[in-house]
C-alpha positions in Angstrom: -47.3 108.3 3.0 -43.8 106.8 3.6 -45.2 103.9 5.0 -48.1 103.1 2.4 -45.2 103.8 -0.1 -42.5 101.1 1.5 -45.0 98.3 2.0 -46.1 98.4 -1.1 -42.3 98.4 -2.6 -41.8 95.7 -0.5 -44.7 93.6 -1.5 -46.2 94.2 2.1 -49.5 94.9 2.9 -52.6 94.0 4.8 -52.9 90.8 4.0 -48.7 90.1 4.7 -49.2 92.2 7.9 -52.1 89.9 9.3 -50.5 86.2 7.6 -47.3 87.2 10.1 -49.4 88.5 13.3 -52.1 85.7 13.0 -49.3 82.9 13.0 -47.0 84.6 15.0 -49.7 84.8 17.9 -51.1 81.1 16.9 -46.9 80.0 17.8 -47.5 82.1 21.0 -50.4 80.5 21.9 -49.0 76.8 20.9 -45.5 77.3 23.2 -46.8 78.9 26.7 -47.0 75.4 27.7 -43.7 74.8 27.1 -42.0 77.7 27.5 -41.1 80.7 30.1 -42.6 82.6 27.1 -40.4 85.7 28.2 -40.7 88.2 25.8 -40.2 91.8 25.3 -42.8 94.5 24.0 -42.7 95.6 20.3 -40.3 98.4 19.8 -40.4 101.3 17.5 -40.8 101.7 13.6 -37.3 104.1 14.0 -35.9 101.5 16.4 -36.2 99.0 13.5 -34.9 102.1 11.0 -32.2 103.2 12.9 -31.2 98.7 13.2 -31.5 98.3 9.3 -29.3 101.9 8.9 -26.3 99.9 10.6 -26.7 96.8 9.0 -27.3 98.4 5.5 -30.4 96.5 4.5 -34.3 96.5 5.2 -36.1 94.2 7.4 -38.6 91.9 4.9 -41.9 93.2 6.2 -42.8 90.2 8.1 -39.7 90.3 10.2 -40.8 93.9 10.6 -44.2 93.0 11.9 -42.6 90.2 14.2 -40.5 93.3 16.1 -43.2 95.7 16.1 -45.3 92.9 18.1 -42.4 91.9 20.4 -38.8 92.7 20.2 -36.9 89.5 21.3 -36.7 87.0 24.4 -36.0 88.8 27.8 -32.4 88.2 29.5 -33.1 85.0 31.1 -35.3 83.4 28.6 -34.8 79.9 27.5 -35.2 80.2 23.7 -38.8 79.6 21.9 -37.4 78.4 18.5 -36.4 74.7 18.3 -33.3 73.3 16.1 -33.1 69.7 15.3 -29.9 68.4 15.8 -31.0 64.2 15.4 -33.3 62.0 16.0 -36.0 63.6 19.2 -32.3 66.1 19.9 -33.5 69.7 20.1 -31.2 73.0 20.9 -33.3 76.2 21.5 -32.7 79.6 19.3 -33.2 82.4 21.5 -35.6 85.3 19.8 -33.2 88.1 19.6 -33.9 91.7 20.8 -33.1 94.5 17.8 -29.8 95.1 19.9 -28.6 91.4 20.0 -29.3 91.2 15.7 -26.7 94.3 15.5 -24.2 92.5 17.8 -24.7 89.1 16.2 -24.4 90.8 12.4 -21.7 92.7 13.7 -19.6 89.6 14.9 -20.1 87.3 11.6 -19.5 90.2 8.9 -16.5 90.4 10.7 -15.3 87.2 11.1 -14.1 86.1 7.5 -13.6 82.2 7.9 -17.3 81.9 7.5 -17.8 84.4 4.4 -19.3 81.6 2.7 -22.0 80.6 5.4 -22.9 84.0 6.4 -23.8 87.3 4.0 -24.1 90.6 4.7 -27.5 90.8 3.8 -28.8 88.1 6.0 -30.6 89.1 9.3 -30.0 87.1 12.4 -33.0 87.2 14.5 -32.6 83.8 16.5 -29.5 82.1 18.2 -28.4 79.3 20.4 -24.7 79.5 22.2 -21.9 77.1 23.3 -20.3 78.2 25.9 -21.0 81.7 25.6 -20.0 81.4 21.4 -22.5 81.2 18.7 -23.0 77.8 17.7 -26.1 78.5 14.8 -28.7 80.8 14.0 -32.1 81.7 12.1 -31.5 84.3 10.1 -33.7 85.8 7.1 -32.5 87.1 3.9 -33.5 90.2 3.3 -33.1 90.1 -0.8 -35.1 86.5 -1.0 -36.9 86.3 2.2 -35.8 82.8 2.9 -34.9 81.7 6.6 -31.3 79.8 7.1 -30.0 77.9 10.0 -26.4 78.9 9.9 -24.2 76.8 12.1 -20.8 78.8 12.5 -19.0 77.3 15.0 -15.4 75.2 14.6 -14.8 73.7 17.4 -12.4 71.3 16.3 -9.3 73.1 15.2 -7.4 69.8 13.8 -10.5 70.2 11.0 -11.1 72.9 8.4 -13.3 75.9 9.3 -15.7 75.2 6.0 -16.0 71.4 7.2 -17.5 72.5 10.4 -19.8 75.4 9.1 -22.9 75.4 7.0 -25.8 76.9 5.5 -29.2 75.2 5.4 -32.6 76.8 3.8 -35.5 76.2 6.5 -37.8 77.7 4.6 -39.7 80.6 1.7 -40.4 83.2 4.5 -40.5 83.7 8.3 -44.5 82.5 7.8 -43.8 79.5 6.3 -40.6 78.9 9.4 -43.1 79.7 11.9 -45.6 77.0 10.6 -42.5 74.3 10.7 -41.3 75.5 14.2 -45.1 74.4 15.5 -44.8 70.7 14.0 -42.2 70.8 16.7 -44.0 70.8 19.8 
């Protein structure tokens, strides 16, 4: 009954449940040719409960249907989402695992120089490093739904922090991102 009772709060449903899964496999399907495609099994309805418990919000039932199908990229995975950085320049976001979002969330809600890029009610679930700092992520608001690519790191210390960060919408919902991230390849 809980769960009928929280999709339905949500807006979920059958029809959200299959839009994610049917284009989330379809970006599967589209990448194994250029990608490792290393990626973990689905975890738990509680694992996903006990994530959104430490981060205080709830996981927009896509993003939810996303972890219950596979929960991240495996250690030594390349990344399978694409950021455009220029003209034919690509960086790769790696999928996070539920433990890397509580680590990444954890490590901007506490750094307050970019309080303006970052909220507390956005969920990272894809990220790309420099030199072992996070450069930018994917991450979804769980209010709106939207996916931003947050780029929060100043690397240039003559240069204000706010100069060097930002916050971009990529797009409505984690659907709508996955459907962009294919005109990629």
């Amino acid at each position: 009954m809980y769960w009928w009772w929280r999709s339905k709060c949500r807006g979920g449903g059958e029809s959200v449940k299959m839009d994610i899964i049917s284009e989330w496999n379809n970006y599967k399907e589209l990448i194994k040719p250029y990608s490792s495609l290393k990626l973990n099994g689905g975890c738990s309805e509680n694992e996903i409960l006990q994530c959104e418990k430490i981060l205080g919000c709830d996981f927009p039932e896509d993003l939810r249907q996303l972890y219950l199908q596979n929960n991240g990229e495996k250690e030594n995975s390349e990344g399978i989402f694409k950021i455009v950085y220029g003209y034919d320049i690509y960086r790769r976001a790696k999928f996070l695992r539920l433990e890397d979002i509580k680590i990444v969330w954890r490590k901007l809600y506490e750094d307050k120089e970019i309080q303006d890029v970052f909220f507390p009610t956005d969920i990272p679930f894809a990220c790309n490093f420099y030199n072992k700092s996070i450069e930018t992520i994917f991450c979804i608001d769980s209010r709106s739904q939207n996916i931003y690519l947050l780029s929060v790191l100043a690397i240039d210390w003559t240069l204000p922090v706010d100069w060097q960060t930002s916050r971009k919408k990529r797009a409505e919902n984690l659907v709508e991102f996955l459907q962009k991230q294919r005109e990629l390849y």
